[in-house]
C-alpha positions in Angstrom: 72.2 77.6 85.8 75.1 80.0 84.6 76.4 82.9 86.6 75.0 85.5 85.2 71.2 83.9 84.8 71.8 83.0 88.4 72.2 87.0 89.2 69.2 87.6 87.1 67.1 85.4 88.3 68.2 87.2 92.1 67.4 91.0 90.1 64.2 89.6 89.6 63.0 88.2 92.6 64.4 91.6 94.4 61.9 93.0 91.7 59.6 91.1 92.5 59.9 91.0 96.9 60.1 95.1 96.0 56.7 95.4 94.4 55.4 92.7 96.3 56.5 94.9 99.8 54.9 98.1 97.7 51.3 96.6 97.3 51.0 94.2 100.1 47.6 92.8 98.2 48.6 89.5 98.5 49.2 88.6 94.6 51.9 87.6 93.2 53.2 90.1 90.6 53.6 88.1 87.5 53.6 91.4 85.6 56.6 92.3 86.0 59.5 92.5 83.5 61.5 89.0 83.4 59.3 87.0 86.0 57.8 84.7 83.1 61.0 84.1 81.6 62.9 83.9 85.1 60.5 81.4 86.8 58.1 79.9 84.2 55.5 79.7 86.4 53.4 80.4 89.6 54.8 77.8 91.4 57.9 78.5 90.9 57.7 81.9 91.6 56.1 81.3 94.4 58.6 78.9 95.7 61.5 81.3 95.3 59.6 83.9 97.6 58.7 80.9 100.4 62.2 80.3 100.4 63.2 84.0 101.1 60.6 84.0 103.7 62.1 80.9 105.4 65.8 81.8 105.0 64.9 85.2 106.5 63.1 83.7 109.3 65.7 81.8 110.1 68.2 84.5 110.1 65.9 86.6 112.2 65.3 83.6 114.7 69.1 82.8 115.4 69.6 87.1 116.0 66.6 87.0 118.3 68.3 84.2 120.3 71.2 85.6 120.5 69.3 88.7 122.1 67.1 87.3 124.5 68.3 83.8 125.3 66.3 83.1 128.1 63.1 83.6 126.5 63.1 81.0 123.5 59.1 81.5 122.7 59.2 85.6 122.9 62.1 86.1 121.0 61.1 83.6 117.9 57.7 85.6 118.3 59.5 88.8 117.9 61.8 87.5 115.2 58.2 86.3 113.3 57.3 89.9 113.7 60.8 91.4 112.4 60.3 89.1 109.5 56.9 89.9 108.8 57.9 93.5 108.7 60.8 93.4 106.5 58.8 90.9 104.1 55.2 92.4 104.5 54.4 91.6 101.0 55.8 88.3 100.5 53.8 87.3 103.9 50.5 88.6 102.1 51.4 86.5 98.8 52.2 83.4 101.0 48.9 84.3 103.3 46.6 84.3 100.1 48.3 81.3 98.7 47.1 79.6 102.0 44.1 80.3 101.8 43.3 79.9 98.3 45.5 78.3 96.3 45.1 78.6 92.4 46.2 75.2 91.8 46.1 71.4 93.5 50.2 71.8 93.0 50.2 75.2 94.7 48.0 73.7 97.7 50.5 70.7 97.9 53.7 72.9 98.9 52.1 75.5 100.8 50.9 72.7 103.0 55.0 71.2 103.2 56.2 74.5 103.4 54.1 75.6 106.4 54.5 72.8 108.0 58.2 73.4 107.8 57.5 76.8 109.2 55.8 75.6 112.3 58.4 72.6 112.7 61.0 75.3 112.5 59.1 78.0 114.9 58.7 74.9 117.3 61.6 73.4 117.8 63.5 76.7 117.7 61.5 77.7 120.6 63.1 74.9 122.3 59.5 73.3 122.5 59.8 70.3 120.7 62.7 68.1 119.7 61.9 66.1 116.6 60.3 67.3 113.8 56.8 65.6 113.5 53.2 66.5 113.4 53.5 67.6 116.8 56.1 70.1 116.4 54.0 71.7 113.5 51.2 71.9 116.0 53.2 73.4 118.9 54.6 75.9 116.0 51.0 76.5 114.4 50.4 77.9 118.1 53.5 80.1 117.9 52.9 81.4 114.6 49.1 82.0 115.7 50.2 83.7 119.1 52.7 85.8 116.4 50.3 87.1 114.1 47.6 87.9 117.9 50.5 90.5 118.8 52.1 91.5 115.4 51.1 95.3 114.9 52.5 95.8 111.1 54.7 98.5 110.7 52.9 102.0 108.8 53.6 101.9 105.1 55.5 105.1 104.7 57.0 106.4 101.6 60.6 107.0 103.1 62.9 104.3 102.6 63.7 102.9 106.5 66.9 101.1 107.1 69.5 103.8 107.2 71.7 104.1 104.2 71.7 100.7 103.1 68.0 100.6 103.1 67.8 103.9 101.1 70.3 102.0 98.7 67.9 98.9 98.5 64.9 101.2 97.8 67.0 103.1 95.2 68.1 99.7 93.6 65.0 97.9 93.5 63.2 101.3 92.1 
């Protein structure tokens, strides 16, 4: 990948998180300009925005521990929330993709990826150790016990973030 395909392919997955984040239905916008050409396919597409998800989460997790370090379970909880209202749509894309996959490839790596997830919600919660089938239980019951007390943020039409969310807003209009 050269440089500058490298910074379109990030233009057009801001593009894409950005109208994803606008609709919140839970599809992934293949519409838009440069998303064919950029990732080829669903699955790619939909790979790119799992990994922002994850990335994010992660993020999010380490800030939340550095927060509240005595209370591993509520603050990767909180940082789930945080995430999920930063990334609203790519959550619903990811959700839907769940539920109903559109192809036997799709359903294969949303079943890794979330098992990643809840491996990574688990053992970041200090629950689990090793990363097995029983930390992606134990962080199944996390992310479950995040989405029972998650209370989505409005959709507004003001940009939120302060200035540098006013400039993302602006950018990715």
């Amino acid at each position: 990948m050269t440089w500058t395909s490298f910074h379109r392919r990030g233009e057009v997955l801001r593009d894409v998180i950005a109208s994803a984040n606008r609709r919140r239905d839970g599809r992934l916008p293949l519409d838009l300009p440069g998303v064919a050409e950029t990732f080829g396919d669903e699955l790619a597409l939909l790979g790119a925005l799992q990994l922002r998800w994850h990335t994010r989460l992660a993020g999010q997790i380490e800030r939340a521990l550095l927060a509240d370090p005595m209370d591993l379970d509520a603050a990767v909880v909180a940082a789930w929330h945080v995430t999920a209202d930063e990334l609203p749509g790519v959550r619903a894309i990811l959700d839907r993709q769940r539920t109903d996959p559109g192809t036997p490839a799709i359903s294969e790596a949303m079943t890794k990826a979330t098992a990643k997830e809840h491996i990574l919600l688990a053992m970041m919660a200090g629950r689990v150790s090793t990363p097995d089938a029983a930390a992606a239980r134990v962080g199944a019951e996390i992310e479950e016990r995040a989405r029972a007390t998650y209370r989505p943020e409005p959709v507004s039409a003001a940009p939120t973030g302060g200035l540098l969310g006013r400039l993302r807003a602006v950018i990715a209009a």
